[in-house]
Backbone bond lengths (Angstrom), bond angles and torsions (degrees), N, CA, C in turn:
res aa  C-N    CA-C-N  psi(-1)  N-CA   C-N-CA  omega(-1)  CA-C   N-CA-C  phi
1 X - - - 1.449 - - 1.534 111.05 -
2 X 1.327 99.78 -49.98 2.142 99.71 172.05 1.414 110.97 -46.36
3 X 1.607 91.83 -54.88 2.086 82.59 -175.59 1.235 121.07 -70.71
4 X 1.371 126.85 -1.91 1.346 124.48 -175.55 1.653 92.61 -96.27
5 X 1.076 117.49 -36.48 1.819 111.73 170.81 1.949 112.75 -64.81
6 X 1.067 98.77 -31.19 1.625 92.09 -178.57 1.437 98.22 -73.91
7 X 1.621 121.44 -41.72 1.187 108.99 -152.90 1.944 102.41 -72.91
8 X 1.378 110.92 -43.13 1.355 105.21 161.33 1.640 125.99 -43.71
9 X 1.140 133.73 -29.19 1.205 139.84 -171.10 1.769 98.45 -81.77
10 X 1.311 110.51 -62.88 1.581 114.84 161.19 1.572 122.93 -15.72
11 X 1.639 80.94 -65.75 1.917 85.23 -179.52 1.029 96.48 -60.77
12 X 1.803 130.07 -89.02 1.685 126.99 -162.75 1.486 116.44 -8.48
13 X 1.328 88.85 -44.89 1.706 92.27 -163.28 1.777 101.57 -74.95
14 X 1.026 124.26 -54.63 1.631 129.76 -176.98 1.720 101.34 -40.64
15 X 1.548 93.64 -55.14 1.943 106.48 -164.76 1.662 99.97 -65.45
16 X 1.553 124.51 -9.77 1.387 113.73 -159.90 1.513 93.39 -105.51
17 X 1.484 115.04 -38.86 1.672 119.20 -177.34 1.469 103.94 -91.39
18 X 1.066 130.59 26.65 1.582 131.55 156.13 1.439 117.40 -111.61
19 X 1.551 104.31 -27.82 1.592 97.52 157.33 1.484 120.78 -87.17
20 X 1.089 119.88 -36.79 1.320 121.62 158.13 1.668 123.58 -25.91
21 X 1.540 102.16 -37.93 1.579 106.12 -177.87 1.366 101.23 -102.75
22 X 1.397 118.45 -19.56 1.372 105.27 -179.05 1.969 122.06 -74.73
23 X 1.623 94.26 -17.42 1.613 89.22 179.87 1.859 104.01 -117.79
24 X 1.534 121.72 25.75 1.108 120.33 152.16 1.846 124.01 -109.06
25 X 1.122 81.14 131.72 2.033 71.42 178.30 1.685 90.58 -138.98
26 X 1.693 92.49 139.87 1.523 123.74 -167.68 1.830 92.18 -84.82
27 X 1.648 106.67 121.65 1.087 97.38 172.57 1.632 106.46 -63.96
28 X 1.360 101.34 -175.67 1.608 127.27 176.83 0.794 114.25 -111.48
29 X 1.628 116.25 147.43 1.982 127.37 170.59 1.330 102.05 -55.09
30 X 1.446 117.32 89.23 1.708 119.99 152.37 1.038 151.67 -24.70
31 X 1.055 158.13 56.29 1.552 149.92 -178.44 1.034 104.82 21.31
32 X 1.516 111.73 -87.80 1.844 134.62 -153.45 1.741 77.00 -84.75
33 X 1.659 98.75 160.13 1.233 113.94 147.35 1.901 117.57 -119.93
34 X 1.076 101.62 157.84 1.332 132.54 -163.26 1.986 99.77 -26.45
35 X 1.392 120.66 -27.95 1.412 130.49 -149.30 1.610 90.80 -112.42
36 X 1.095 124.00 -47.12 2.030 120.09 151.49 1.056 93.75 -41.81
37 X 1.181 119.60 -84.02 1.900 122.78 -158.65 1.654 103.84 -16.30
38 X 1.802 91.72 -83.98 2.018 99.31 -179.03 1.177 101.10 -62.86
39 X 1.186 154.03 29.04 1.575 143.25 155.27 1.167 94.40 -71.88
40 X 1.676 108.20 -78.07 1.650 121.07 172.16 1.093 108.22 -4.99
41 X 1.415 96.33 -95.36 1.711 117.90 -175.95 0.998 120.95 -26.73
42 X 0.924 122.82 -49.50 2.050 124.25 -163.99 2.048 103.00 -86.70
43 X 1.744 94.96 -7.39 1.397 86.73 157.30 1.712 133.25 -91.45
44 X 1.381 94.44 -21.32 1.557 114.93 163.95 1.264 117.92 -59.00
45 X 1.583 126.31 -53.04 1.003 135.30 -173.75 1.267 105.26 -142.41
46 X 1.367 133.43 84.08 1.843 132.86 162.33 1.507 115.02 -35.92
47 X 0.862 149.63 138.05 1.025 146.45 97.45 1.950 126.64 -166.21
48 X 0.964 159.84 -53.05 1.736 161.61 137.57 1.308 111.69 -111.26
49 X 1.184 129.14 110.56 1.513 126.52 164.44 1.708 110.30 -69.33
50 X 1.263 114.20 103.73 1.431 104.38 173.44 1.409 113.85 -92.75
51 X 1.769 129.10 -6.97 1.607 109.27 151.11 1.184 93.57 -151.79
52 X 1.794 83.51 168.74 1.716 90.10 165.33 1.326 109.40 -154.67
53 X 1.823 116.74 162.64 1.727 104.28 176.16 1.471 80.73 -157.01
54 X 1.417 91.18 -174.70 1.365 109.89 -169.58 1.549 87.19 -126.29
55 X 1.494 115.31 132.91 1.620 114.71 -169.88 1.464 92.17 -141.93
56 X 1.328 117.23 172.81 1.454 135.74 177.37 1.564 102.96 -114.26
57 X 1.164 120.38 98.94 1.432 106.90 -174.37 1.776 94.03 -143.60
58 X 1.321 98.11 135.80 1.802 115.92 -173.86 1.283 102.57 47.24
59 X 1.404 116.74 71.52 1.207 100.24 159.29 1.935 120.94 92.22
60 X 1.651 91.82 -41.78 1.657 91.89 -179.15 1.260 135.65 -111.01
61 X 1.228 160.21 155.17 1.273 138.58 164.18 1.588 100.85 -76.90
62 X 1.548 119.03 117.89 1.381 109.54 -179.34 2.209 79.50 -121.98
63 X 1.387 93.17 168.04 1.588 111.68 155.00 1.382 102.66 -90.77
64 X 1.277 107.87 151.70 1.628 118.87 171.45 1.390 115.73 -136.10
65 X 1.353 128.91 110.16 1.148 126.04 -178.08 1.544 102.63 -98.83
66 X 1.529 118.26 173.40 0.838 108.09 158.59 2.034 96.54 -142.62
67 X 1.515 105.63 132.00 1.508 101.61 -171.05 1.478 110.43 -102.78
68 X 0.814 143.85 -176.64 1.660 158.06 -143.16 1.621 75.59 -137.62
69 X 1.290 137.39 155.49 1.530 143.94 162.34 1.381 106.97 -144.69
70 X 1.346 117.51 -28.79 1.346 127.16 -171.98 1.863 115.70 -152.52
71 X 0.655 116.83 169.42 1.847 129.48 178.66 1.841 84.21 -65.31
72 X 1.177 139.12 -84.96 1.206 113.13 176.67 1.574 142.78 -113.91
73 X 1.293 98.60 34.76 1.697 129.04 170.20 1.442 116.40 -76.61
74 X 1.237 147.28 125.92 1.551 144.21 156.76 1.181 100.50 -127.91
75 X 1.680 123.42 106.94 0.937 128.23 136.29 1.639 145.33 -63.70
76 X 1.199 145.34 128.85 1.323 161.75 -142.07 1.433 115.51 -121.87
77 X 1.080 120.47 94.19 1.524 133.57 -154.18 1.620 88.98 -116.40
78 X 1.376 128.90 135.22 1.439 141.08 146.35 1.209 122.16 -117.37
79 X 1.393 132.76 137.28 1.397 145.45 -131.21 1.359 107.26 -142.77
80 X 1.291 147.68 64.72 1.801 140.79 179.51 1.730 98.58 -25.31
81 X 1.170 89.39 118.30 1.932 95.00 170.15 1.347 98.40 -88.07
82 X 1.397 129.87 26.58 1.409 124.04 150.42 1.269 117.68 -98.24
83 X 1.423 117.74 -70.45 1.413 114.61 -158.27 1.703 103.18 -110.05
84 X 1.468 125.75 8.24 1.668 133.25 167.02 1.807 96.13 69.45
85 X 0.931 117.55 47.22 1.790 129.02 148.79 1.161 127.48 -103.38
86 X 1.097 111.39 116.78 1.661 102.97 160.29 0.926 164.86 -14.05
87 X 1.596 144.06 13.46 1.118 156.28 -95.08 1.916 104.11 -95.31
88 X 1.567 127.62 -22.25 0.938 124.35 149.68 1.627 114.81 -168.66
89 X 1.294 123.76 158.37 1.274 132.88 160.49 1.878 131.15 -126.83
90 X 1.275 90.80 142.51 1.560 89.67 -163.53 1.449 93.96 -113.40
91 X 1.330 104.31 -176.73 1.921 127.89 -177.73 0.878 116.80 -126.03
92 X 1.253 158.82 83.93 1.284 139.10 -158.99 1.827 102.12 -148.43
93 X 1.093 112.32 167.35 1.690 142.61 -145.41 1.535 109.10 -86.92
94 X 1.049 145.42 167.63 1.666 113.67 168.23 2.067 93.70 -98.53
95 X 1.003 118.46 10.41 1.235 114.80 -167.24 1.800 92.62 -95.09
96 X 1.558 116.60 -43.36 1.250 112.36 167.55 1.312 120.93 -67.67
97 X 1.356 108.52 -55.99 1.414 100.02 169.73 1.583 132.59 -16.72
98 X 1.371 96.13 -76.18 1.969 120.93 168.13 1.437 93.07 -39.32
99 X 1.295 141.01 -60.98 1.363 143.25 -161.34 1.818 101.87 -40.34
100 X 2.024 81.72 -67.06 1.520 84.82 -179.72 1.193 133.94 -62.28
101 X 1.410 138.31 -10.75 1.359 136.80 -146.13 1.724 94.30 -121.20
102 X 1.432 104.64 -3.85 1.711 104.75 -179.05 1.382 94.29 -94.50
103 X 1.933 124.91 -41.00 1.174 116.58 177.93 1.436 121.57 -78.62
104 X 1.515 133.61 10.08 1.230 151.31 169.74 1.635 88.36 -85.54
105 X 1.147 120.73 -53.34 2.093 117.18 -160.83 1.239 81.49 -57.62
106 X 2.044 128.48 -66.92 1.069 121.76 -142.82 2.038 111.61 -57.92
107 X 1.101 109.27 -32.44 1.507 121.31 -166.92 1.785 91.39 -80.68
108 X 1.073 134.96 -38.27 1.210 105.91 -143.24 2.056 79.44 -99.67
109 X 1.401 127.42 -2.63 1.288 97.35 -174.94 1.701 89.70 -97.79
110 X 0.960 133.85 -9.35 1.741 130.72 153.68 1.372 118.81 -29.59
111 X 1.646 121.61 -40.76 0.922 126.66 -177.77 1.742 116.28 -82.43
């Protein structure tokens, strides 16, 4: 009966630190740093960066800002923290925005 409890405890633990590694990834030493990145950016779209991170998304490590452009404009600038290109920009509302950044809290405290 003990070894059948250790051996369960064994697994848990294997099955819990394999997902653990499977939904973290260690960024990489960047090219650009973070202050290139919003250089870029704020040439794409001028106006207040109210955040920014460095995320792994499709594949890339891009920066993602997101800037204030207007009283209710947020534009969405992404930045390759490799080679300082653009990789996309969005338009969006501050009403979407807020939408998204509550369903970003909800996902990332899941983890």
């Amino acid at each position: 009966m003990h070894k059948k409890i250790i051996t369960a405890f064994a697994f848990a633990a294997i099955v819990t630190c394999g997902a653990f590694a499977a939904t973290t990834t260690k960024p990489p030493h960047t090219k650009i740093t973070m202050a290139e990145a919003r250089a870029t950016a704020l040439k794409k779209a001028p106006g207040k960066v109210t955040s920014e991170e460095l995320e792994h998304e499709k594949g890339k490590w891009i920066y993602s800002f997101d800037i204030a452009t207007s009283k209710t404009e947020v534009t969405e600038v992404n930045v390759d923290a490799m080679n300082g290109k653009i990789v996309d920009v969005q338009h969006e509302n501050a009403a979407k925005e807020a939408a998204e950044k509550k369903a970003e809290a909800k996902e990332k405290t899941k983890h």
